[in-house]
C-alpha positions, 0 to 999 in steps of 0.5 A: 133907424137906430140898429144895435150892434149887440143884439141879435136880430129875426126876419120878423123884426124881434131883437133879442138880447141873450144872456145866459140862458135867458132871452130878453126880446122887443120890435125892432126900430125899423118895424114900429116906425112901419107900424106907426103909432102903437096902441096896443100890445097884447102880452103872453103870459108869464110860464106860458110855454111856446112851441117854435114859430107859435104867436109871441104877443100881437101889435097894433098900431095905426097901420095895421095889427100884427101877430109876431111868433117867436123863432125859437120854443120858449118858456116866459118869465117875465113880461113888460106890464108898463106896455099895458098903460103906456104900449107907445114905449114901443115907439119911443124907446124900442130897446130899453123900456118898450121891451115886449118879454124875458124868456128862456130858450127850449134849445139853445141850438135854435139860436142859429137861427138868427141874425147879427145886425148887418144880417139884418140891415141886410135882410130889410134892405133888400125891401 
């Protein structure tokens, strides 16, 4: 399982990659390999405005369909459109091409909420 160290990292399995003030996000390693194979991703829409713990995007895979919310208010820029062709980029390349959106954080304060890498190794070992 394959856990970068410069990510930060969500109980419900996102990675985030914050720069500045913009925040690019995906599914983690651990969780698409409990999902199996992905064959869909529904995607927000871009300028769509999101309150804290509101639906992100919605995953199916071959194990079940899951909802994951987003850990902080947002705003989206951008979102990944190859997922639409090809949502098992999620499965083979979960940190670079399989990325689910870029947004902007409503409070940068909320950041605190989430976890370094060994937080999380933590967190989904206890499982």
């Amino acid at each position: 399982m394959l856990l970068p160290d410069s990510l930060l990292y969500t109980e419900d399995h996102l990675w985030i990659e914050i720069k500045g003030e913009i925040a690019k996000v995906g599914l983690t390693d651990y969780a698409q390999e409990l999902i199996g194979a992905i064959s869909y991703v529904e995607l927000p829409a871009k300028g769509d405005m999101l309150p804290r713990q509101s639906k992100l995007f919605t995953i199916e895979g071959l194990k079940s369909v899951i909802d994951i919310s987003t850990p902080f208010g947002c705003t989206i820029l951008r979102v990944n459109d190859a997922l639409k062709k090809e949502p098992e980029l999620v499965n083979s390349s979960p940190y670079s091409d399989g990325w689910i959106a870029e947004l902007t954080l409503s409070d940068p304060k909320e950041r605190e909420t989430l976890f370094t890498m060994s937080e999380y190794k933590s967190k989904i070992s206890d499982r």
